[in-house]
N, C-alpha and C positions, 0 to 999 in steps of 0.2 A: 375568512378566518379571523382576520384583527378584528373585524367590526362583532363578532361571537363573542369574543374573548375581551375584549376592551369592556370592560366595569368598571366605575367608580369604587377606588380602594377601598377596603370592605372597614368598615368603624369595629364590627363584631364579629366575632368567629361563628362557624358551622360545623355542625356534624362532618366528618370523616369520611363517612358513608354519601352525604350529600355531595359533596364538594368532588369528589370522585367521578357520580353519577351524573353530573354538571358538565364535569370536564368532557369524562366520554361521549358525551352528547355533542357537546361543542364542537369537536374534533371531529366528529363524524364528517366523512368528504373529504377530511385534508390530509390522512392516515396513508400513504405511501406504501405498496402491497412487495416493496424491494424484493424481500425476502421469500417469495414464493417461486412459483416453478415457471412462471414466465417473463418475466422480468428482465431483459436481457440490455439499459441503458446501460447499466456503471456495473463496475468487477465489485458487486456487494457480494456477499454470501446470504445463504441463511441463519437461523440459528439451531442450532443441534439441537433435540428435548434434554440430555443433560447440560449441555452448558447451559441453558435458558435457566432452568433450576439453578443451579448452582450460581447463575445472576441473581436470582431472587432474593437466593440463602445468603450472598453477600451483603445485599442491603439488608438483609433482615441483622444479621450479626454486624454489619456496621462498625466493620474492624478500619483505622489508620494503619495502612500498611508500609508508613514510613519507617517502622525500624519494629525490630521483633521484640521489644518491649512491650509495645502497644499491640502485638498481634502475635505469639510466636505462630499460631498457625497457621498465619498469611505469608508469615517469611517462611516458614520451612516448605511451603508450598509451590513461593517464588521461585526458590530453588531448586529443586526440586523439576520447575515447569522449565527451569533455562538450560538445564543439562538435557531435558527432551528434545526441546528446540532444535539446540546444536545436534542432537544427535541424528533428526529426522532431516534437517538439511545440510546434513555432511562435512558441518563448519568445525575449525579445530576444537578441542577438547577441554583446552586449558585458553579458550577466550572467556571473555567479561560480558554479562549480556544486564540489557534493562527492559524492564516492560511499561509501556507508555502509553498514552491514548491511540496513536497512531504510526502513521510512516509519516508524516510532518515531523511529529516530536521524535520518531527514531533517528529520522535526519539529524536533526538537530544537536541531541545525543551526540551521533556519530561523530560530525564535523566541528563539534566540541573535543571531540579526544582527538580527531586529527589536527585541530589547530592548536591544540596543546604540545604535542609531540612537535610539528615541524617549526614552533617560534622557541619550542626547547633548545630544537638543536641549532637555532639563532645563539643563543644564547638569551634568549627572552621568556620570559616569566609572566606569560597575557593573565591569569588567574588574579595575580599580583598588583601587575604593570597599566593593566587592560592595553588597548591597540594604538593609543596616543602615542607615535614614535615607534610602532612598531615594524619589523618588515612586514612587507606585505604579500600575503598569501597570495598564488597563483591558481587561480579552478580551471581546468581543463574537461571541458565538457565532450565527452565521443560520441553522444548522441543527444536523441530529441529528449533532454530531461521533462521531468513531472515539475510543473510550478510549485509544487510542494519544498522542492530543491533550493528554489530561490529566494522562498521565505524565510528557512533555515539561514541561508546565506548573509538574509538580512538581520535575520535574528542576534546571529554571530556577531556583525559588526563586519564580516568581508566585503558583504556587499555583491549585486550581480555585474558591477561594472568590470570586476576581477576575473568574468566569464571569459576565458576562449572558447569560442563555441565552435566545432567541427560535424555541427550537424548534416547529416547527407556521407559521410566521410564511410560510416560504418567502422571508424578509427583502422585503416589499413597501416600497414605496421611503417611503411613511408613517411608518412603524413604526422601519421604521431609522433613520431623520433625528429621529424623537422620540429614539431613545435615545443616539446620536451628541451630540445638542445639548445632551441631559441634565446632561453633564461640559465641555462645551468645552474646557476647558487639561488634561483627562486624557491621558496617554501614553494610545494606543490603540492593539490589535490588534483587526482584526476578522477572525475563521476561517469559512471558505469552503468549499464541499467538493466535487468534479469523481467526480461516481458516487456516490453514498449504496449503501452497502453491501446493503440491502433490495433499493429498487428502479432502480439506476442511476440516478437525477435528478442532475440537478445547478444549482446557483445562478444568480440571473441575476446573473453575472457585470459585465456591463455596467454596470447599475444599482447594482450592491453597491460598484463601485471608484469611481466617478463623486462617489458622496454621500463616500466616506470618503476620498476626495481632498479633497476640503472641507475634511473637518474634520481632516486632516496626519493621518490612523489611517494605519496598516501592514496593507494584506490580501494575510493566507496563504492559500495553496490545499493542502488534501490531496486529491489526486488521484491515491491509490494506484494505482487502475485506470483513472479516469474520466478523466483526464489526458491516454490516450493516446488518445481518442477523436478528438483534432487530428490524427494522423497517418492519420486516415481523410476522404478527402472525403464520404464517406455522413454520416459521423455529425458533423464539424468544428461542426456547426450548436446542437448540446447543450450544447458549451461554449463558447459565443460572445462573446467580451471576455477570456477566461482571462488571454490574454497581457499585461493590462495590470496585473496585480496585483505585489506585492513580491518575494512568495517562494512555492516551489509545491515541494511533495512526493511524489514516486512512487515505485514499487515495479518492478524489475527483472525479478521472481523471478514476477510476475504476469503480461500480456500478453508481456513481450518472451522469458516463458517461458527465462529462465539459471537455472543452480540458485541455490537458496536458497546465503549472504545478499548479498540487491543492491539497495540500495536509491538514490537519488539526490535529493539537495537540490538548489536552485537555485534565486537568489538577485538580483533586480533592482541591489541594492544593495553592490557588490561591496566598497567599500571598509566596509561595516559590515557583510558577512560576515568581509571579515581580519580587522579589529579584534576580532571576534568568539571569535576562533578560534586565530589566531596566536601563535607561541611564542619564545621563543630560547634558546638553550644554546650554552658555548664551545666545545664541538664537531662544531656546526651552522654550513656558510660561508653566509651571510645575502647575499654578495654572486652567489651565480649567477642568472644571468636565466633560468634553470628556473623555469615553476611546480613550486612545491612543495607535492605534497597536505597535507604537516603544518599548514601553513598554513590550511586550508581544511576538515579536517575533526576531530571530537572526539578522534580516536583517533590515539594514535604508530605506535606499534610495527603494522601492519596486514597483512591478506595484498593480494594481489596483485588485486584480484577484475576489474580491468577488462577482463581478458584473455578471461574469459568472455562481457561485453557485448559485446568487440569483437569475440569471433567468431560470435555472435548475430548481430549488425547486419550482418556481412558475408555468412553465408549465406543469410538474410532480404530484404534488402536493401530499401529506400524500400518497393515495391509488392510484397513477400513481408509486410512488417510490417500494412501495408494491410487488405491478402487474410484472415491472421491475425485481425485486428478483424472485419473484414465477416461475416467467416465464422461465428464465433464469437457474435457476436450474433445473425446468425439461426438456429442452433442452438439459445441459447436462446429464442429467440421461438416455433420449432416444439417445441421438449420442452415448453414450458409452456401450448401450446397445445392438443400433443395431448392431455394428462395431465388438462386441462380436460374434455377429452370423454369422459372415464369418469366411470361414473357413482361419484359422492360426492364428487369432485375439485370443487374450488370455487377459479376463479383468483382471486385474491388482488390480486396487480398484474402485470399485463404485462412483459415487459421493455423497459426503454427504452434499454439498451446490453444486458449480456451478464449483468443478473442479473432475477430475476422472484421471485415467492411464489405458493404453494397450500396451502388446506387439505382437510383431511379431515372430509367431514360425516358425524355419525353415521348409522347406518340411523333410528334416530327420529327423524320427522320435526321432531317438538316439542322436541328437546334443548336444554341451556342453552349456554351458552358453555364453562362448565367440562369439560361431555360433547365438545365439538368439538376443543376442546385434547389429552383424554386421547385421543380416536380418531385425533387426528394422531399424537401421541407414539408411540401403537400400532403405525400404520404404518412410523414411521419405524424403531422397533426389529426389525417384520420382513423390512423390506427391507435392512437390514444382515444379520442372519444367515441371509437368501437368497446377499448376495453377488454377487449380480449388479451391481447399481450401488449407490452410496451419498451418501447425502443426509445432512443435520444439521438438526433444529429449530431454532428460534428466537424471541425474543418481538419481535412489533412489535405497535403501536398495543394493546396491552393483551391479544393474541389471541398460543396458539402457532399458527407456520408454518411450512412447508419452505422451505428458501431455495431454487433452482434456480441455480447458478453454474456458466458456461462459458468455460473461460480459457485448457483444455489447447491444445497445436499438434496433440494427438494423438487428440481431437474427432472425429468421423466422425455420419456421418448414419447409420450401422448403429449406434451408439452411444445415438444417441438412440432409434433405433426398439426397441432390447434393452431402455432402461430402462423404458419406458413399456409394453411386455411385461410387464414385471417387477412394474410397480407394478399392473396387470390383472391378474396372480396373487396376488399380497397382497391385495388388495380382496376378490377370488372367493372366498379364502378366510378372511376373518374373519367 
């Protein structure tokens, strides 16, 4: 692909039309098929036919959706798309939300308005002061977070060395009150997670807010995927308590299937997400009663992206959105079930929303662990240059395994039946 693409900077310009036709040629090979109905490495989605327009229509209108000056129809849109949000994932009514490229930058977001709030109630003024002298934040991590978590962290200025990490714990209310009590006058975040990226789990929420309400901590949710599990009555039950935590992070570009980037913060604590975030300049009018995204999220200058979520949600609708989860989880629960019944497939974990694992046993019976790894690995590199579906390894609990992720809208039950095909021809013939 670089050696395509690598030209000597051009002295003249081209046609439009050319450069275009260039490009697409170029990229021919290296075009990633995420979005389709087999695809089942990473929790992508697809994209919707109206949100994909409505990406279009954004570049074409080429709105700064920094402040509703420069776009009212992207602000009142934003708005607009964050009372859906909250209302589709159950979160309260009167929080503050921001829309962002991602769950990185929702993070980020976040644990800006919780490190605002708890060096507050220091009596420190980080906005102001920045973290030179300041107390220092305590992270309390209850499970296996997303590295996403930690970049934020870094972002911040906390840092990961401020990790307690209680991974394996499944935060039992024990455990956590031991290390809670540990610091008592510690600023404290505790992170949370809504779908663990393996195998869908998620925190007992309930118990996790209850104790660190106690002790004045701040609990984040990243619930890139597992978040949306509330907009399903099947599944509402997995994440049970969600809604009473801080601040909660999800991913657009995953279940609600808009293109890539969409991400969404949201924030119990609205006046220490402004303080958080908010800016001024003498040629910003500070007095219109517009919300104003500037205000609310890390980025000025932005595009337009809500325009995509909100024509997702409209042609989706409450019980399209639903339908979407429902679906989509028991797709994976039959791909990883059937995949189990071939012979060397060894499930792993079940799916407990829309992700699962398997590995691959060697033909000898006696193998070590390191033999079960390579025969996985094996398989997975021939079932990429079959082509028919495509999978990604991965390490958990100290073992490689396939992840099995289903997230597309464009999912079908033929889908699953061609992969597990597939993966019966790569077996037969190693």
């Amino acid at each position: 692909m670089i050696s395509r693409f690598r030209t000597p900077l051009p002295e003249q310009g081209a046609a439009a039309s050319e450069v275009i036709q260039q490009m697409v040629d170029k990229a021919r090979g290296g075009i990633m098929r995420t979005s389709g109905g087999r695809s089942f490495a990473w929790v992508i989605g697809g994209t919707l036919p109206a949100a994909l327009a409505a990406d279009w229509m954004t570049s074409v209108w080429d709105q700064n959706a920094a402040l509703s000056a420069c776009s009212p129809a992207a602000a009142a849109v934003e708005s607009v798309v964050g009372s859906w949000i909250k209302e589709l994932l159950g979160l309260p009514v009167d929080a503050s939300f921001a829309l962002v490229t991602g769950c990185q930058m929702a993070h980020f977001t976040c644990l800006a308005a919780a490190r605002h709030h708890l060096l507050a109630g220091k009596g420190w003024d980080v906005e102001r002061r920045g973290l030179q002298g300041a107390p220092n934040v305590r992270v309390i991590d209850v499970s296996a977070r997303h590295a996403s978590v930690d970049r934020a962290l870094r972002f911040l200025g906390i840092g990961t060395d401020a990790v307690v990490s209680m991974r394996g714990e499944r935060c039992s209310s024990s455990s956590l009150q031991t290390v809670l009590g540990s610091q008592p006058d510690a600023p404290t975040i505790v992170l949370t997670q809504a779908g663990d990226i393996h195998t869908g789990e998620s925190d007992a929420f309930e118990n996790v807010i209850l104790l660190a309400r106690q002790h004045g901590a701040w609990v984040h949710v990243d619930g890139a995927f597992g978040l949306w599990a509330q907009a399903s009555a099947r599944h509402r039950h997995r994440v049970a308590g969600v809604e009473g935590a801080d601040s909660w992070a999800t991913d657009g570009h995953k279940w609600l299937n808009v293109p890539f980037d969409s991400g969404y913060a949201i924030v119990a604590r609205s006046d220490a997400h402004r303080a958080s975030m908010s800016t001024k300049a003498t040629y910003i009018d500070s007095a219109t009663e517009m919300r104003e995204p500037l205000d609310w999220t890390p980025e000025w200058s932005r595009r337009a992206r809500a325009f995509s979520t909100y024509a997702a949600i409209q042609e989706l609708g409450r019980k399209g959105i639903e339908k979407q989860i429902d679906h989509s989880c028991q797709l994976a629960s039959a791909l990883v079930d059937r995949m189990g019944r071939l012979p060397r497939i060894e499930i792993v974990s079940s799916p407990v929303l829309n992700q699962g694992l398997i590995r691959v046993k060697p033909s000898n019976a006696n193998a070590n662990q390191e033999e079960h790894d390579s025969a996985t690995l094996r398989v997975v590199e021939h079932l990429s240059q079959q082509g028919e579906s495509f999978f990604q390894p991965s390490r958990w609990n100290d073992r490689t395994v396939i992840r099995v992720s289903v997230c597309s809208w464009q999912t079908t039950e033929d889908d699953i039946q061609r992969a597990v095909v597939a993966m019966e021809q790569v077996l037969r013939g190693e």
